[in-house]
C-alpha positions in Angstrom: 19.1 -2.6 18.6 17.1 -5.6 18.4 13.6 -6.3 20.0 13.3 -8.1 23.1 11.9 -11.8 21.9 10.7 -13.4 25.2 7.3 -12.7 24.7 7.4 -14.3 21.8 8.5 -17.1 23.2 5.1 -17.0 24.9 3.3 -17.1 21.7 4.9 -20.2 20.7 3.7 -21.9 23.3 0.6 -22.1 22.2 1.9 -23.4 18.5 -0.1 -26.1 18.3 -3.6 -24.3 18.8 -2.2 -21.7 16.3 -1.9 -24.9 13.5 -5.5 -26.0 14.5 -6.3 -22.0 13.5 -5.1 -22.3 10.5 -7.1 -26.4 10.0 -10.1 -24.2 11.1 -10.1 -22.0 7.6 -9.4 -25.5 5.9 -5.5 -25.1 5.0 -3.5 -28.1 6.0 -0.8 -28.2 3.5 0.9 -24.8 4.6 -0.6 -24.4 8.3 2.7 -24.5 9.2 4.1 -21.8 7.2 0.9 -19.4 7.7 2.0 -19.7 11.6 5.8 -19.4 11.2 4.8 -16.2 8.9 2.5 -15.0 11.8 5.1 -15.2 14.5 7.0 -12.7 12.1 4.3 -10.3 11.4 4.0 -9.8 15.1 7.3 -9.7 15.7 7.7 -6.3 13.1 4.3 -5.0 13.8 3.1 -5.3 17.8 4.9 -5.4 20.8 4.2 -7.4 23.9 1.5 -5.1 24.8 -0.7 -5.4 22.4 -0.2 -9.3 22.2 0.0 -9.9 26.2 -2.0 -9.2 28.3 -2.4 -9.7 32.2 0.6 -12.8 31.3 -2.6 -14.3 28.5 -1.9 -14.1 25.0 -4.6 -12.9 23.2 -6.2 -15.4 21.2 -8.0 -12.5 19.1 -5.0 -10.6 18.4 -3.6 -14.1 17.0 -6.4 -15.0 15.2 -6.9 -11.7 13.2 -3.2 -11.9 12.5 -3.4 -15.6 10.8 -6.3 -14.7 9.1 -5.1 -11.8 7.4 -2.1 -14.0 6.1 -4.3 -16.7 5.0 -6.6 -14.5 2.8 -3.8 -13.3 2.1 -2.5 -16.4 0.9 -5.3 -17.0 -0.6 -6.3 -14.5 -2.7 -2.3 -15.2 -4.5 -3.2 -18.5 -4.6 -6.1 -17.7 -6.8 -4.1 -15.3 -9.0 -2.3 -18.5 -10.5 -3.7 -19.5 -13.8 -4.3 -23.3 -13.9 -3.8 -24.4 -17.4 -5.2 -28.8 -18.4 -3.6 -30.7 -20.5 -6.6 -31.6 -22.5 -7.6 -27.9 -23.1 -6.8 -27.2 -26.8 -6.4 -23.5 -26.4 -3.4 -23.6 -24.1 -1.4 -26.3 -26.6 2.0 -25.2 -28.4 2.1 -25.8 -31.7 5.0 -26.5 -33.7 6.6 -23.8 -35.0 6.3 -22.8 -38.7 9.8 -24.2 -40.6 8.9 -20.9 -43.2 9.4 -18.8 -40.2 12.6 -20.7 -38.6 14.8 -18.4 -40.9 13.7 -15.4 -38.7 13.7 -16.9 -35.6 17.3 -17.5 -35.9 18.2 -14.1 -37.6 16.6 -12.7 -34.8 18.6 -14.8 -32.6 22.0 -14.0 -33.8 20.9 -10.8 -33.3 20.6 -10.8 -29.9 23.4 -12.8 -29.6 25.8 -10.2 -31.3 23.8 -7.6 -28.9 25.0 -9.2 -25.4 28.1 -10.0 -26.5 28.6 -6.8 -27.8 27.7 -5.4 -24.2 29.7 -8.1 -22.3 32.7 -6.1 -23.3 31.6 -2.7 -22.0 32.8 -1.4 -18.6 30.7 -2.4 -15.8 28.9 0.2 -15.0 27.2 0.8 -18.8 27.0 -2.9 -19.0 24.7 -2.6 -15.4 22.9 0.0 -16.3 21.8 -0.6 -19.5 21.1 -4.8 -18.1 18.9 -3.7 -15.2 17.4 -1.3 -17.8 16.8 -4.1 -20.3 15.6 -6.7 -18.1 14.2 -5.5 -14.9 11.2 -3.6 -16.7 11.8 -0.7 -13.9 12.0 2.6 -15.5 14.7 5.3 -15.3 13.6 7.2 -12.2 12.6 3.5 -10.9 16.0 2.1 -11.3 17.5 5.9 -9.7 15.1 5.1 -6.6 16.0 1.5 -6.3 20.1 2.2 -6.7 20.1 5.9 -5.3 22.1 6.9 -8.5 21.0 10.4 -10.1 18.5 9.4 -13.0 20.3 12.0 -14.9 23.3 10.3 -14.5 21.2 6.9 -15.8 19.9 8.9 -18.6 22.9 9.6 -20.1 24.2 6.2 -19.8 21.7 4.4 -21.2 21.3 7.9 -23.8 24.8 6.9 -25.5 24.5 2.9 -24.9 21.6 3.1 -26.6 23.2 5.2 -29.4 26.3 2.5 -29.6 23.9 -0.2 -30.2 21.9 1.7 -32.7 25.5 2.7 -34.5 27.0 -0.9 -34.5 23.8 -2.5 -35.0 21.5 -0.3 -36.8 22.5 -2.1 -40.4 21.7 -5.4 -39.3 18.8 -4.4 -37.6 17.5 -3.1 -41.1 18.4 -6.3 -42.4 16.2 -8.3 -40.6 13.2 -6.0 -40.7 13.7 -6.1 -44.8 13.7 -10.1 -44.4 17.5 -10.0 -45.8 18.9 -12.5 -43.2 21.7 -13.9 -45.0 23.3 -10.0 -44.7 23.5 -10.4 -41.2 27.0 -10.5 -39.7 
C-alpha cells in the first residue's frame, strides 16, 4: 500500500526556499535535481511526523536532508578524473603496425568465441554472459538471480570446458605468435 503523499505536498510548497538551500552551498547547475532528489529521500525515509510539525515544516529536518545529498553529490563529483588535452601523459598514441597482426588474431578470436556462444541455449549463453561481463562472482550472480550457485557452477564448469575444447588450439596459436593457423 502506498504512503499517504499530502504532506508532501506541504514540503513543496516551500520549493523555492529549498533551491535557494541548495544556491547557499554554491550549486546552481543541479539545485534542482538535489531538491527533486530530497523530496524522494523523505518520501522513503520519514514520515509526516518527523517532517511536520505543529502544521510547520521543519526547515532543519530539510536542510540536513539537502545537505547530505549535496556532499553527497559532491564527493562523486570529485571521484571523476579530469583528463587536459595538453597533458602529454593522458595522449593515445598510435598503435604499433608490428603489433596490428596480434591485435587482430586476438580479435578473431573473440569473434569466433561469441559467436560460438550465440548458438548455445539461453540459459548457458546467460549465464556464462553475465559471468563474463558483469565482473560479479558466482555466489554474486546466485544472490542477484536467486539461482543455486551450484547450479551456476556447473554451468559455467562445462561452458567453460566447451570453450577450452573448441578453442583451446587456437588459443595456443596465438600465444605461440602463429596467427596465420587461426581458423
Amino acid at each position: 500500500m502506498d504512503k499517504p503523499t499530502e504532506w508532501l505536498a506541504k514540503v513543496a510548497e516551500r520549493h523555492n526556499e529549498w533551491i535557494n538551500m541548495v544556491h547557499s552551498f554554491g550549486e546552481y547547475d543541479f539545485a534542482d535535481d538535489l531538491v527533486q532528489q530530497m523530496y524522494l529521500t523523505i518520501y522513503k525515509y520519514a514520515n509526516e511526523e518527523k517532517i511536520i510539525k505543529n502544521g510547520i515544516v521543519s526547515r532543519g529536518y530539510i536542510y540536513f536532508t539537502i545537505r547530505s545529498l549535496f556532499f553527497s553529490y559532491y564527493n562523486s563529483k570529485k571521484k571523476i578524473k579530469k583528463v587536459y588535452l595538453d597533458d602529454e601523459e593522458n595522449t593515445l598514441e598510435i598503435p604499433n603496425f608490428d603489433e596490428m597482426d596480434e591485435q587482430v588474431a586476438f580479435n578473431d578470436i573473440c569473434t569466433l568465441i561469441d559467436e560460438h556462444i550465440d548458438n548455445w541455449r539461453w540459459y548457458e549463453r546467460k549465464m556464462y554472459l553475465l559471468y563474463r561481463d558483469s565482473g560479479l562472482s558466482i555466489r554474486g550472480i546466485a544472490a542477484e538471480t536467486n539461482i543455486s550457485w551450484v547450479s551456476i557452477y556447473h554451468t559455467l564448469k562445462y561452458a567453460k570446458q566447451e570453450l577450452k575444447d573448441k578453442f583451446g588450439e587456437d588459443w595456443d596459436d596465438y600465444l605461440n605468435n602463429d596467427y596465420e593457423l587461426i581458423k
